[in-house]
C-alpha positions as CSV (number, residue, x, y, z in Angstrom):
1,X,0.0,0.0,0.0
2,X,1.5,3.5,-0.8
3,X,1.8,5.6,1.9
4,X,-1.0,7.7,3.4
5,X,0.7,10.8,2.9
6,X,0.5,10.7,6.8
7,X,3.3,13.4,6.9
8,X,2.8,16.0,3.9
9,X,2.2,19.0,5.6
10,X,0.0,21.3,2.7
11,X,-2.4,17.9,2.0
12,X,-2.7,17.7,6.0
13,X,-3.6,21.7,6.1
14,X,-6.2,20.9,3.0
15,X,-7.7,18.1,5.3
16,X,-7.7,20.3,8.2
17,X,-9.8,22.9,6.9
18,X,-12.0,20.9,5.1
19,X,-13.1,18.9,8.8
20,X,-13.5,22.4,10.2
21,X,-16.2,23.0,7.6
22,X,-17.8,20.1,7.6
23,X,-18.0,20.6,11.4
24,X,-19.7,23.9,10.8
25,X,-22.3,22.5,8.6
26,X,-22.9,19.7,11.0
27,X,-23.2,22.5,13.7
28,X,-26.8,23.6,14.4
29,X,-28.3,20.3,13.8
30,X,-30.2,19.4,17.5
31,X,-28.4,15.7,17.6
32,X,-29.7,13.0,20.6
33,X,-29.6,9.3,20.9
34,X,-32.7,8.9,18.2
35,X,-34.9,10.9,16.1
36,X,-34.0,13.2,12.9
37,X,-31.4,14.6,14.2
38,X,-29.3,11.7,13.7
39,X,-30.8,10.9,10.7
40,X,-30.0,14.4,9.6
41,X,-26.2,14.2,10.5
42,X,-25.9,10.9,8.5
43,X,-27.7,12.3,5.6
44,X,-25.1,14.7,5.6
45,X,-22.1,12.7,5.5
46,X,-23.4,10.4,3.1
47,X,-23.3,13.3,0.8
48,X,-19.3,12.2,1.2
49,X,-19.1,8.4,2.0
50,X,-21.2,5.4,1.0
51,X,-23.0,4.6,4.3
52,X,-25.9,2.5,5.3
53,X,-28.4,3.3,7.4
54,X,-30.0,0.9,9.8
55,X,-32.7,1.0,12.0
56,X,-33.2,-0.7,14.7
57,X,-37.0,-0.5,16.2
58,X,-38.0,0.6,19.9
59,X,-38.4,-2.5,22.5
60,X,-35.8,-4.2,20.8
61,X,-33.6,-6.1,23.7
62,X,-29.9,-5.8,23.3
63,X,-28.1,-7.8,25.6
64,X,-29.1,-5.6,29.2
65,X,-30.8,-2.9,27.7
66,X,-33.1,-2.4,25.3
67,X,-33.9,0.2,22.5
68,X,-35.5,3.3,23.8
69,X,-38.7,5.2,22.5
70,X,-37.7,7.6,19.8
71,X,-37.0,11.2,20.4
72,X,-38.0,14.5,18.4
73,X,-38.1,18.2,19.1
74,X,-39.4,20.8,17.5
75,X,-39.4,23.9,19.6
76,X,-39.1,24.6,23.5
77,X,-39.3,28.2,24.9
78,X,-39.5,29.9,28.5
79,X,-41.5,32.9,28.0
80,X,-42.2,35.8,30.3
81,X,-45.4,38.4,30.9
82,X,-44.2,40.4,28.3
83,X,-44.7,37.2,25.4
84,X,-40.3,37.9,25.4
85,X,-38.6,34.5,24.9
86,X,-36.2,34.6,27.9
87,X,-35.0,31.1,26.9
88,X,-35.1,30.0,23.5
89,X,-34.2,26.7,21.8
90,X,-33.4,27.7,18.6
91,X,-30.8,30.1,19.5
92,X,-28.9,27.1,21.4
93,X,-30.5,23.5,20.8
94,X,-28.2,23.2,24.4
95,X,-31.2,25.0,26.1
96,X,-33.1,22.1,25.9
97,X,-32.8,19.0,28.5
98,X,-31.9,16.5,26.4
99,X,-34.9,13.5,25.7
100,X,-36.7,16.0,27.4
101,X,-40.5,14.8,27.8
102,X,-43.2,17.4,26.3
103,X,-44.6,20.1,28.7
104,X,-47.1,23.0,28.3
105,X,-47.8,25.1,30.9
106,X,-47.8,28.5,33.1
107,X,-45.7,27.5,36.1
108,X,-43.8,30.3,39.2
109,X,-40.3,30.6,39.1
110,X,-40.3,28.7,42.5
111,X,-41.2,25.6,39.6
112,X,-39.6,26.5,36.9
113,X,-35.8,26.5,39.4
114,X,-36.3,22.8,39.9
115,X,-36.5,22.4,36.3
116,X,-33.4,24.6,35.4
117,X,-30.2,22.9,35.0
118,X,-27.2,25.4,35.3
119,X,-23.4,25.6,36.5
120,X,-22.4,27.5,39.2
121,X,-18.6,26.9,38.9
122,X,-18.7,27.8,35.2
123,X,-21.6,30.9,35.3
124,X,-21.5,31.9,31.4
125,X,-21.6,28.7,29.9
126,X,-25.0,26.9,29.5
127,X,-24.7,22.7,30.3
128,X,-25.1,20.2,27.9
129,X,-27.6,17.3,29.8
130,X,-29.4,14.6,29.1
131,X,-32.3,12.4,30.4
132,X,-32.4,9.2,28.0
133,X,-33.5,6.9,30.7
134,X,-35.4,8.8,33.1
135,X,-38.3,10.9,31.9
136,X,-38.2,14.6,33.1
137,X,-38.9,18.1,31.6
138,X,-36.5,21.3,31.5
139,X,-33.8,23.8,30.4
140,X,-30.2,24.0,30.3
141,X,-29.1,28.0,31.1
142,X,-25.9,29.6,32.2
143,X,-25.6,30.6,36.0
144,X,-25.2,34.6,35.2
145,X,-29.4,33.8,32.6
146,X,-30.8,32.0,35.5
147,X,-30.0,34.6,37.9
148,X,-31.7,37.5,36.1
149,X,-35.3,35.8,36.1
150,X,-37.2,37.6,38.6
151,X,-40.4,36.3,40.3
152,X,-43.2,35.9,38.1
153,X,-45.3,33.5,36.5
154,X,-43.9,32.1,33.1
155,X,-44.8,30.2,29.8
156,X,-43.6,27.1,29.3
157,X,-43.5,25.0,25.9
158,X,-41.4,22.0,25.3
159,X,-43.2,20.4,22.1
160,X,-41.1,17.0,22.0
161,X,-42.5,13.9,20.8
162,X,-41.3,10.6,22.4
163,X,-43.0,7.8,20.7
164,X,-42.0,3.9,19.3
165,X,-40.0,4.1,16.6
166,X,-36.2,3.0,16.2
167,X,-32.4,4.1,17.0
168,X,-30.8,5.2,13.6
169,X,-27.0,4.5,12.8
170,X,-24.5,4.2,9.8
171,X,-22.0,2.0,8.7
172,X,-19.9,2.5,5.9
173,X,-17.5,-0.9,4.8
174,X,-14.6,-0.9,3.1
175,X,-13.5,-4.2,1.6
176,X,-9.8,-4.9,1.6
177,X,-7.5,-7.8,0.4
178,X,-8.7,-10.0,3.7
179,X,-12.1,-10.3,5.4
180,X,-9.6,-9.2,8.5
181,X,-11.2,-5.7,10.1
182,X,-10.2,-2.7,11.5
183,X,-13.0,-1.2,13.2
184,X,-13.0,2.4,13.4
185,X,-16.3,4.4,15.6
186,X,-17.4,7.9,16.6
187,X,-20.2,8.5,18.2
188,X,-23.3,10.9,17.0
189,X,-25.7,11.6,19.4
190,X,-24.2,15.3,20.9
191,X,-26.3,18.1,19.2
192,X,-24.3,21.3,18.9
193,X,-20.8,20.3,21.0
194,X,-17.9,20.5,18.2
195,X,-14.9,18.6,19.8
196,X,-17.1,15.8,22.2
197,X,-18.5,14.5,19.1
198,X,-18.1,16.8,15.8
199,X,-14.5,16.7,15.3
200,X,-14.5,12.7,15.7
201,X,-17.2,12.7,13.2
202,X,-15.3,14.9,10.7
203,X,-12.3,12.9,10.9
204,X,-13.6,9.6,10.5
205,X,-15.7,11.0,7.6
206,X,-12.4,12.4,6.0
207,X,-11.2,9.0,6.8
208,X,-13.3,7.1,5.1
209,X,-13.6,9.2,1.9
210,X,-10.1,9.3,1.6
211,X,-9.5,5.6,2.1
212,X,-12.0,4.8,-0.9
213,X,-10.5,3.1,-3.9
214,X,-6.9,2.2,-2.1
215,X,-5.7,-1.2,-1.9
216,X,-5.8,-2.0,1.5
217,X,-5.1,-4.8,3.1
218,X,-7.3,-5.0,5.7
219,X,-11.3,-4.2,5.1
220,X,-12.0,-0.9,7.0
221,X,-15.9,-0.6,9.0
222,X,-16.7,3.0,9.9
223,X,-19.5,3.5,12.7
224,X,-21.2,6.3,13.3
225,X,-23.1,5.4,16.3
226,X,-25.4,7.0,19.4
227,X,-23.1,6.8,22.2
228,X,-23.5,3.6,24.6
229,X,-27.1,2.3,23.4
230,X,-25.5,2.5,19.6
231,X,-22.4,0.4,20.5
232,X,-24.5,-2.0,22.5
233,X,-26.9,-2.2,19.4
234,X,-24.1,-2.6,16.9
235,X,-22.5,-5.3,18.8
236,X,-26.1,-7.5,19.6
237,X,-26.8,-6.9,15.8
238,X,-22.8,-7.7,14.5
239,X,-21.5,-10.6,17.1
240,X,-21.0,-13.0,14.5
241,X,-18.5,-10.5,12.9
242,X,-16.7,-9.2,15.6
243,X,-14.1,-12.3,15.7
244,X,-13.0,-10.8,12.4
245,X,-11.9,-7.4,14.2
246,X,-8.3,-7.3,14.1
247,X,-7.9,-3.3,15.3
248,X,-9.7,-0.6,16.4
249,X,-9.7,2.9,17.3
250,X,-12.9,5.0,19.1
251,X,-12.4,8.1,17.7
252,X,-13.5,11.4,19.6
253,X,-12.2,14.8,21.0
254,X,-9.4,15.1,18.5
255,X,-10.1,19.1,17.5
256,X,-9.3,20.8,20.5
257,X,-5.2,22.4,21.6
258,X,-4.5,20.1,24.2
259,X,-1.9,16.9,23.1
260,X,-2.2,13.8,22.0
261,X,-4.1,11.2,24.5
262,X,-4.3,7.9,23.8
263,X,-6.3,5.0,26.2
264,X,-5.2,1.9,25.9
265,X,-7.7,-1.5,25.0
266,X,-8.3,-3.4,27.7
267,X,-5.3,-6.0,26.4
268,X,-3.3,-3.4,27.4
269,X,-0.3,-4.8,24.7
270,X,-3.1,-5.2,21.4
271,X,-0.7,-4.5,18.0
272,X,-2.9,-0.7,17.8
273,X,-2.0,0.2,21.2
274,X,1.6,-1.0,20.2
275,X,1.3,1.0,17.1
276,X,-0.1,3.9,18.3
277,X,2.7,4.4,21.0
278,X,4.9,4.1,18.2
279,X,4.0,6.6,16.5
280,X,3.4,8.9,19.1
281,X,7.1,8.7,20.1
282,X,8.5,8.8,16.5
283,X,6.6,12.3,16.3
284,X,9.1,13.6,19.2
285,X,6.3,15.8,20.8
286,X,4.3,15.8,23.5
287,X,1.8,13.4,23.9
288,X,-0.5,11.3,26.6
289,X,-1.1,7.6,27.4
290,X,-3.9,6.1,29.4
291,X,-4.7,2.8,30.6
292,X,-8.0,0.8,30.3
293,X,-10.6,1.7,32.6
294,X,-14.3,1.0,32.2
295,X,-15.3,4.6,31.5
296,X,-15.4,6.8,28.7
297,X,-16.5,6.7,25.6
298,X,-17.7,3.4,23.3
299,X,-14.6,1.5,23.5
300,X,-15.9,0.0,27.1
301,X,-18.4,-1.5,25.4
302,X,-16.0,-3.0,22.3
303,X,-13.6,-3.9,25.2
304,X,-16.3,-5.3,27.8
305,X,-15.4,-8.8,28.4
306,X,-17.7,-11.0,26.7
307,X,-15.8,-9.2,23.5
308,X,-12.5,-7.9,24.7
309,X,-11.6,-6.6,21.2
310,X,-8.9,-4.8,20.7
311,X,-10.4,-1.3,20.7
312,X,-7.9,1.6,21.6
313,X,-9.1,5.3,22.2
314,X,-7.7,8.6,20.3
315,X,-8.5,12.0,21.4
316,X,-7.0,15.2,22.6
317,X,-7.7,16.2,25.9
318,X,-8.7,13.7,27.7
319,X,-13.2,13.9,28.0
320,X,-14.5,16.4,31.0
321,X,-11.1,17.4,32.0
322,X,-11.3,20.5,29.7
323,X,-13.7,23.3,30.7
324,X,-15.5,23.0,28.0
325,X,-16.6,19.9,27.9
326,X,-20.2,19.4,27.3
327,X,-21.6,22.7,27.5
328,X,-21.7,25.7,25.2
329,X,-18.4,27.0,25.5
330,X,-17.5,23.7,23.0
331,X,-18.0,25.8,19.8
332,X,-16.2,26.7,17.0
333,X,-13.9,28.3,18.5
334,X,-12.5,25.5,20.4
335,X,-11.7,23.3,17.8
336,X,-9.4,24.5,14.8
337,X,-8.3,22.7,11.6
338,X,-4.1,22.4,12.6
339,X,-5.6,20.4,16.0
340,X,-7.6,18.3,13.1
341,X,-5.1,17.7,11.0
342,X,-3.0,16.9,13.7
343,X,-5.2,14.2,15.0
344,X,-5.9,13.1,11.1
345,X,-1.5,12.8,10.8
346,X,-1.4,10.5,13.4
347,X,-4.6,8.1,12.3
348,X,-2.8,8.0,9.0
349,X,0.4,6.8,10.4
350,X,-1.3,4.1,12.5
351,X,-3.4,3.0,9.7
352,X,-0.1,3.0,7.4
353,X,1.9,0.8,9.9
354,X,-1.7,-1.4,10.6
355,X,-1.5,-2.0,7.0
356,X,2.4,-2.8,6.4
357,X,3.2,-4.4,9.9
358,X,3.6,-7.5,8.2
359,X,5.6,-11.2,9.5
360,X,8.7,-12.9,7.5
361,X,10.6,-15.7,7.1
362,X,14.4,-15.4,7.0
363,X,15.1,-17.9,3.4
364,X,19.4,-18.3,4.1
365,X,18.3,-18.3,8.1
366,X,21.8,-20.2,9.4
367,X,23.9,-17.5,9.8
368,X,24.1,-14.2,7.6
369,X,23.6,-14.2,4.0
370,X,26.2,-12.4,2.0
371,X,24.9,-9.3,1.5
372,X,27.9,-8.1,-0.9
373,X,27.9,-10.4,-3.8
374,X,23.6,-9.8,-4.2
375,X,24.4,-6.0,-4.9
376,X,22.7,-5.0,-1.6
377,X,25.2,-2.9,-0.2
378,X,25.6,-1.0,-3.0
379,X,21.9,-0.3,-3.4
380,X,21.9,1.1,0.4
381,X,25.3,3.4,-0.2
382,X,23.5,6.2,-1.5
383,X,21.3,6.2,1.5
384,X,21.4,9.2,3.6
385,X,21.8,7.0,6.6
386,X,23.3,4.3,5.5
387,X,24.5,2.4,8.8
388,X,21.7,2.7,10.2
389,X,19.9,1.0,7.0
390,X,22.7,-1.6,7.4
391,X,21.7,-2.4,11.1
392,X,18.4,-2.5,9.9
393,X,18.9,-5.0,7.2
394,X,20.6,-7.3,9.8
395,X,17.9,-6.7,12.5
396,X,15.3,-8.1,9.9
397,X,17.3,-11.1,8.8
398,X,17.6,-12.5,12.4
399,X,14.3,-11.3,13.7
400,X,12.7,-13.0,10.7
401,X,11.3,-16.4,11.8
402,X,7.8,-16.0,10.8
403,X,6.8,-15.0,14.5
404,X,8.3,-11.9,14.9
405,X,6.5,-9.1,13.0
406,X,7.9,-6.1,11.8
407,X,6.6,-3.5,15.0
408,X,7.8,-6.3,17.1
409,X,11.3,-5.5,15.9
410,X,10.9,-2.2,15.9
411,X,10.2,-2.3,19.5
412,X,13.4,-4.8,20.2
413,X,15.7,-2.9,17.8
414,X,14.8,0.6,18.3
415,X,14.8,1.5,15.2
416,X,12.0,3.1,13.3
417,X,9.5,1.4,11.6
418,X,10.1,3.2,8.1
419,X,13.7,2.0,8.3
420,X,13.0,-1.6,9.2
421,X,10.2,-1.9,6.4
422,X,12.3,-0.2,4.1
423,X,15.1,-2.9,4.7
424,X,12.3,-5.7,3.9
425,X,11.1,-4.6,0.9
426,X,14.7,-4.7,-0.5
427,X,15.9,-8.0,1.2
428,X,12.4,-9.4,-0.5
429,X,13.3,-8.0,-4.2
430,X,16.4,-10.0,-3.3
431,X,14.7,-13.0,-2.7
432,X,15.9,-13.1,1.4
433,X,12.7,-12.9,2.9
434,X,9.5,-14.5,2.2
435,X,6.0,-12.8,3.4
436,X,4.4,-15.0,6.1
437,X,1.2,-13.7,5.8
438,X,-1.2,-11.9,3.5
């Protein structure tokens, strides 16, 4: 496969700025667990990627849980004496309480306060929250907004529809060389947030239109999934698949400043969470590494133990440790198309080294071949490190004995994995090595 172009620096910026406009198209779109939100979103990036949609009907059991009623809004208001809209959905879909149930009504501000959800530690930002599993009505408002209502009677409307009908997600398959997967998910179900949610989606949208028509090795499945319920429905609905999954990445939180964070899967050692420190280190910046833990976003579910695949987790920095995470201060502003392109650089690279990490078999394993009289010193004198390229040839020879892959001697070698792969391609045009798989 021919290279990514992980590391070219204007086609990165080109990327960059085309993630950062599809995240402002995706922007004011009121997103949720169900309903037209989502369907809207994946309308959208089907516009891009060939995706299929499923749907999967209300009252449907998936393993513990089961499908939820479908959710729709179309407006939601507080209104005072006057008839003034003192808060308004539609200039902040955030203003509404997620899954919110339908209310209509004239209620006292004594009421209305136990229905207002704000943050007291953060007083000019309005909350993102939900209530997917526990019916309530109300309103998301900054600290300094609540504070200004004054006692009085007020209008309420929250015209939202909860009713059966079915969880919406998209899937788009790329088939490669093997039946082999890499899994690669983001979730959908934030409405306007742009890094906890949008900036995943962008990238793996980018991803995936990018990737079309390359030979790859392995096939690639993109998810764009509700959080939680839509991993837990992928995975009842796709069991029989998942023993194909090779690697996988959840994918969210990549557009913001902060640096590189990557969770481990629960394996702790999988060959992405081995390729993904690599090429965090061979980038010689700062960067983060997390182990497993049960929380988070959809890999706990990929990596819960009836499954334990081996899902890893990129992002930025690291979910609710930012300020803005989930509330209004997560805007456009946050995220910017370097931080994007950033992210996208390093998916590239671990997709590159996914794709060429392979195994070899040394064919003149007792004791060195001569590498002299087969022309291969000269063909490594112009190199521009040539001892190095020397020390890699010999690290491949001995390592290969159709167990040790290539990252597995980058990691015993030190060397980088462009050298070492390098060095195999040209002891296999000399007929040294033999691939040991496909």
């Amino acid at each position: 496969m021919k290279s990514l172009r992980a590391r070219d620096v204007s086609f990165l910026s080109e990327a960059g700025h085309w993630m950062y406009g599809f995240i402002e198209e995706l922007y004011p779109i009121c997103r949720s667990i169900t309903g037209e939100g989502v369907r809207e979103t994946l309308r959208r990036i089907a516009q891009h990627i060939p995706i299929e949609f499923h749907e999967v009907p209300t009252g449907i059991q998936a393993f513990d849980w089961t499908v939820p009623m479908e959710w729709n809004i179309r407006d939601a208001y507080i209104r005072n004496g006057a008839g003034e809209r003192v808060v308004d959905f539609r200039k902040s879909n955030l203003h509404i309480l997620n899954y919110s149930i339908p209310f209509r009504g004239t209620v006292p501000l004594e009421t209305l306060r136990k229905h207002l959800f704000t943050l007291p530690e953060k007083p000019d930002y309005i909350p993102y929250r939900t209530s997917y599993y526990q019916q309530n009505w109300g309103f998301c408002v900054s600290q300094r907004h609540a504070e200004t209502l004054r006692e009085a009677e007020y209008e309420v409307c929250i015209d939202t529809e909860l009713k059966d009908g079915s969880l919406t997600y998209g899937e788009c398959f790329l088939q490669g060389a093997t039946d082999q997967e890499v899994l690669i998910s983001c979730h959908i179900c934030h409405p306007s947030l742009c890094n906890d949610n949008l900036s995943g989606i962008a990238l793996v949208t980018w991803l995936a239109r990018h990737m079309q028509g390359k030979s790859l090795r392995y096939s690639y499945r993109f998810l764009f999934i509700p959080g939680t319920i839509g991993a837990i429905v992928w995975l009842r609905s796709n069991e029989n698949i998942t023993a194909k999954i090779r690697h996988g990445l959840v994918i969210a939180g990549v557009g913001d400043p902060g640096k590189p964070t990557y969770k481990k899967s629960r394996r702790s050692n999988a060959e992405i969470d081995r390729t993904v420190l690599h090429v965090l280190r061979e980038r010689g910046s700062e960067f983060s590494v997390r182990e497993f833990t049960p929380y988070g976003y959809d890999e706990r579910q990929y990596c819960s133990p009836g499954f334990d695949l081996p899902m890893g987790a990129l992002s930025r920095t690291p979910h609710g440790t930012y300020p803005e995470y989930h509330t209004s201060a997560d805007d456009l502003n946050l995220v910017r198309p370097e931080y994007l392109a950033d992210s996208l650089s390093i998916s590239l690279a671990v997709i590159e080294i996914l794709e060429k990490n392979s195994l070899y078999t040394n064919l003149c394993p007792k004791c060195e071949p001569q590498l002299g009289k087969r022309g291969i010193y000269r063909a490594i004198g112009g190199h521009p490190d040539a001892g190095k390229q020397e020390m890699a040839l010999l690290w491949v020879l001995n390592m290969s004995d159709g167990k040790h892959s290539i990252l597995d001697i980058v990691e015993r070698s030190g060397m980088t994995f462009t050298q070492l792969r390098e060095a195999a391609d040209l002891l296999l045009e000399n007929g040294l090595l033999k691939k040991f798989d496909t």
